[in-house]
C-alpha positions in Angstrom: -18.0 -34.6 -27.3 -15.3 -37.1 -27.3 -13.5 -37.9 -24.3 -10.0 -36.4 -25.1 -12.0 -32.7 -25.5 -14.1 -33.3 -21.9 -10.3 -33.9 -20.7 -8.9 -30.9 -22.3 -12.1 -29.1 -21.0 -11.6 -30.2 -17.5 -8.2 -29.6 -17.4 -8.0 -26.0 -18.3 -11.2 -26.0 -15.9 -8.8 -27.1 -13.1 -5.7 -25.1 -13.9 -7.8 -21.5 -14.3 -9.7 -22.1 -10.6 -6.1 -23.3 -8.4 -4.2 -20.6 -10.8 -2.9 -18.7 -8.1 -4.2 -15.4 -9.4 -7.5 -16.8 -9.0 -6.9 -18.0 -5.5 -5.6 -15.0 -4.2 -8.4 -12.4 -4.5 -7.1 -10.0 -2.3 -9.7 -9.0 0.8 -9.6 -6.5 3.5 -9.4 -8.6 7.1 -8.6 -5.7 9.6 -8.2 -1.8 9.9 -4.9 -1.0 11.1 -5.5 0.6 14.2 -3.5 3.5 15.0 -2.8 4.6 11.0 -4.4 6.9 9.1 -3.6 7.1 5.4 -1.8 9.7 4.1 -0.6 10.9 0.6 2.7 11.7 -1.1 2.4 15.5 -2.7 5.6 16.3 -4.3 6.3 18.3 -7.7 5.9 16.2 -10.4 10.1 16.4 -10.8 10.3 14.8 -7.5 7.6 12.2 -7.8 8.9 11.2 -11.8 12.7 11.0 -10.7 12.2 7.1 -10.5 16.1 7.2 -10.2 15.8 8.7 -6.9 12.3 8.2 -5.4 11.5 9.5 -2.1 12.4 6.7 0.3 11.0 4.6 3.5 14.1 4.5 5.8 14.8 2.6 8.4 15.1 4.8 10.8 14.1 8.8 10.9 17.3 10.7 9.9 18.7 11.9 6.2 21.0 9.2 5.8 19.1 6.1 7.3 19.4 3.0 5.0 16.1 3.1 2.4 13.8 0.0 3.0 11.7 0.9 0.0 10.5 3.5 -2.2 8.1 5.0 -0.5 3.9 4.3 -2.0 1.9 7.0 -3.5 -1.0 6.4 -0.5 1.1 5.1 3.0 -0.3 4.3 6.3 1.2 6.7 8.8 1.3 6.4 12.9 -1.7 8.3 14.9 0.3 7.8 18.2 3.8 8.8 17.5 4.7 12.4 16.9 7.1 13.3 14.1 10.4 12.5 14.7 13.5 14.6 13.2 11.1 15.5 10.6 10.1 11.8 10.2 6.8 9.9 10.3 6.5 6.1 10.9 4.7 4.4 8.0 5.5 1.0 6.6 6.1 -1.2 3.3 3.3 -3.4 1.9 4.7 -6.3 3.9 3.9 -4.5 6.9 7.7 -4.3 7.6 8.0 -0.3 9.5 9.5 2.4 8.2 9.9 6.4 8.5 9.0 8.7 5.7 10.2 12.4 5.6 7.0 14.8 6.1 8.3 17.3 3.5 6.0 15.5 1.1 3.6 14.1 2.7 -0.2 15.4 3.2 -3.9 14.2 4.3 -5.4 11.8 1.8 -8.3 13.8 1.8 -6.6 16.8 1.1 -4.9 15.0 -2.2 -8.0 13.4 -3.1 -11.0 15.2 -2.0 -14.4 13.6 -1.8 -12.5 10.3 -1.3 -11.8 8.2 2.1 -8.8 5.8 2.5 -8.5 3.1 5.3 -5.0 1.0 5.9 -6.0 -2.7 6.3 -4.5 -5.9 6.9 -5.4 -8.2 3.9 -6.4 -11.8 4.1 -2.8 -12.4 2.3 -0.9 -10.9 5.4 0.1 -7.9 3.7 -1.0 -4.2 3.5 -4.1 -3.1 1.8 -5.8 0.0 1.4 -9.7 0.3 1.3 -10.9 3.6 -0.3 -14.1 5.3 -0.5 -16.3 8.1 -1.1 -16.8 11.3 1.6 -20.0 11.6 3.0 -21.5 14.9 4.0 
């Protein structure tokens, strides 16, 4: 092998292992104490209108600013009862936020058979780790 292909070699050797997608394999760290997941059940009108998804607001009222659409599977608080109809979740930067209960069920009762954990992942941001129901 000459020594301008061992470079060539080595090089794309060293750009594919400190590529950042390589770097950055996403691990669970901690559970998020004090959320449980839960799921967004709306008619499928309401979950394809991706002009008006349903939102994670600020604060719990109807006209709050929207932080975020709101995901598919959120964490939502154990230790705070609804609030005006509200539930506080958050975005996947961990950044709080209410979500309106009209939609919203158990994970489990979405997906049965199947377990969902809110984590902290080692990049700092939410994470979900999902399983398989034992009986």
């Amino acid at each position: 092998m000459r020594l301008s292909q061992r470079a060539a070699i080595l090089a794309a050797i060293t750009c594919s292992i400190s590529h950042p997608a390589f770097a950055l394999h996403r691990t669970p760290v901690r559970a998020l104490d004090g959320y449980r997941c839960m799921a967004l059940d709306a008619p499928e009108r309401v979950m394809m209108d991706f002009g008006h998804p349903i939102p994670l607001q600020s604060e719990p009222r109807d006209d709050a600013p929207s932080i975020a659409p709101a995901l598919a599977v959120l964490p939502v608080a154990t230790d705070a009862p609804p609030t005006n109809g509200y539930v506080r979740s958050m975005n996947l930067s961990l950044r709080p936020g209410w979500v309106s209960t009209r939609w919203l069920k158990p994970y489990g009762a979405v997906h049965p058979g199947m377990t969902c954990t809110p984590y902290v992942m080692n990049d700092g941001k939410l994470g979900f780790v999902f399983g398989r129901a034992t009986q």
